[in-house]
C-alpha positions in Angstrom: 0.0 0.0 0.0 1.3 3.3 -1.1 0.3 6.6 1.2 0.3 10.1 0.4 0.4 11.9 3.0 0.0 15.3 4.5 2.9 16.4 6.7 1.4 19.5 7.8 -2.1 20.0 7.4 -3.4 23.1 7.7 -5.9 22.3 10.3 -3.5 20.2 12.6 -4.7 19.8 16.2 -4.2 17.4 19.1 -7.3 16.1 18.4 -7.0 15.5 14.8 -6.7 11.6 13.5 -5.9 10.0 10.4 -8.7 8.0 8.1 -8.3 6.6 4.2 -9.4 7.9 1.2 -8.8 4.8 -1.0 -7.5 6.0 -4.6 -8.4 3.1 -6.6 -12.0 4.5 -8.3 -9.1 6.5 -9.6 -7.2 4.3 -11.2 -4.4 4.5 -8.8 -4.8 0.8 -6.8 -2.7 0.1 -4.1 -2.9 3.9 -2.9 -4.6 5.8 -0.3 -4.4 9.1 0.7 -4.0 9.4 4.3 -7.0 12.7 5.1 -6.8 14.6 8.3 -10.1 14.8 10.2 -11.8 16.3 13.3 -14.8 14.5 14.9 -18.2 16.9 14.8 -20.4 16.4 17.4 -22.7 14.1 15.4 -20.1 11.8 15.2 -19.2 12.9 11.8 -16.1 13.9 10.7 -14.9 17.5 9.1 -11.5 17.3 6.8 -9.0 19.5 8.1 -6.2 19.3 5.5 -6.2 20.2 1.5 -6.7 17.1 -0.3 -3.7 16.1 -3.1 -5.0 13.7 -4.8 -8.7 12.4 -3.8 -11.4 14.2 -6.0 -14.8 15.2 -4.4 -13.3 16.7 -0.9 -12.3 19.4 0.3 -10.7 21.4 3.7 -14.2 21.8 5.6 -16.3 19.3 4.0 -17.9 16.5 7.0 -18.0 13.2 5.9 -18.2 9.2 7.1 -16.0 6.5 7.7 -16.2 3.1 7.8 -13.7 2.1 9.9 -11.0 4.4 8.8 -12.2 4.5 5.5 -13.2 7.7 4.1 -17.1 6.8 2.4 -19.3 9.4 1.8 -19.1 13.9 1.8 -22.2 14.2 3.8 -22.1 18.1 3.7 -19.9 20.4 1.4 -18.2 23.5 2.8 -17.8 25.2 -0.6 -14.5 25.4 -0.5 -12.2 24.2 -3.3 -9.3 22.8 -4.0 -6.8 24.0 -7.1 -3.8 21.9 -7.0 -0.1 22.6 -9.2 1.9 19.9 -9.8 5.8 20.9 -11.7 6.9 18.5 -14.2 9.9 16.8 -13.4 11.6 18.6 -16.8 11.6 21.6 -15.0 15.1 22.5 -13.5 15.6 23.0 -9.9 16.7 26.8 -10.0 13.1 27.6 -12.0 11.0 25.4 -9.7 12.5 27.3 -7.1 12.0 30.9 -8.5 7.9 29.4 -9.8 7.0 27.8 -6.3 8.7 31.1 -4.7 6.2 33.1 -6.7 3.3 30.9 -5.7 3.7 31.2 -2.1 3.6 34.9 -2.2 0.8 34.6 -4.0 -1.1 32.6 -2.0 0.2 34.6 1.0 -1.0 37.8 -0.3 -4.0 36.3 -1.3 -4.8 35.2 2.2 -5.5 31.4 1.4 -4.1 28.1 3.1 -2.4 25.6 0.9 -0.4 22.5 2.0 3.0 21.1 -0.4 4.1 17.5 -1.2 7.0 17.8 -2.0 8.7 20.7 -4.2 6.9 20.1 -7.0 2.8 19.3 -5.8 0.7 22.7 -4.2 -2.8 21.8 -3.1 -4.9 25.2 -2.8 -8.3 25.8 -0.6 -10.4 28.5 -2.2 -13.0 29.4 0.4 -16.4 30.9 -0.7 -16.3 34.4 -1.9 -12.4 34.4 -2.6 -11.5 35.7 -6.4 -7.4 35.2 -6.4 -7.0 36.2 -9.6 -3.3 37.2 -9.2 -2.5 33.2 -8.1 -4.1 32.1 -11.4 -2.6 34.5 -13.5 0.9 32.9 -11.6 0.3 29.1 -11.9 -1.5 30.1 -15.3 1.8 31.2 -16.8 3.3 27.8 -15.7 1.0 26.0 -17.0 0.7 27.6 -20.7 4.9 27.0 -20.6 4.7 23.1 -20.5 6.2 23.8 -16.6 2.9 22.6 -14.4 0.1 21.3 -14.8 -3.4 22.0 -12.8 -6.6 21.0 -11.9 -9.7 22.0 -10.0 -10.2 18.5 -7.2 -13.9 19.2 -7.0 -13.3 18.1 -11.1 -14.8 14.8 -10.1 -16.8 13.9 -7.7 -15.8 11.7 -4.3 -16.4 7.9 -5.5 -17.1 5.3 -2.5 -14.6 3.0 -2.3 -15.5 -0.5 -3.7 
């Protein structure tokens, strides 16, 4: 079983635990993404890290487990999640300068965002946020072969099998 995981999730707490988001209605078997979660009082649970790779959830949105499995978003926050992933082609010295840019981006935009890595940004958009200056950065990355992007709410969340 391959993990990814989040090494510092935005909404880290004592509290927090671990469950699964199985990868395979993805066509990525053998992989789960390990999803940071605080209980609710109803004995759901609300995600409290950006998603990298599962489709369908997002920082905010409450959902079930089974066991530690990840099966159902039982209420959406409206957030959303743009992730940036760098191709590999890109040399180290550009990555640097493009994921320097990104972060002040995202800083002076006032949004979270969690990295894996140097190369993979995952991005919450809250309701009601427009940062057009953060697009207009990852856009030029992505128009020059450098990154590619993607929106994770894309796709819906698919129960695991």
């Amino acid at each position: 079983m391959q993990f990814v995981v989040h090494e510092q999730p935005v909404g880290r707490a004592a509290t927090n635990y671990i469950a699964r988001a199985d990868l395979a209605p993805l066509d990525l078997d053998g992989q789960v993404e390990q999803l940071w979660l605080k209980a609710v009082d109803d004995g759901s649970n609300e995600v409290a890290c950006i998603p990298f790779s599962a489709y369908g959830i997002a920082l905010g949105d409450v959902v079930v487990l089974n066991d530690d499995d990840v099966i159902e978003v039982i209420r959406n926050s409206w957030h959303r999640t743009l992730r940036l992933l760098f191709t590999p082609e890109l040399p180290h010295a550009d990555l640097q300068k493009a994921t320097d840019e990104i972060k002040t981006e995202i800083i002076e935009a006032d949004l979270l965002s969690e990295w894996n890595g140097a190369r993979l940004v995952a991005v919450d958009v809250p309701p009601g946020a427009e940062p057009a200056q953060l697009f207009a950065v990852m856009g030029t990355a992505v128009n020059a072969g450098h990154a590619i992007w993607e929106w994770a709410d894309a796709r819906p969340f698919v129960r695991p099998a």
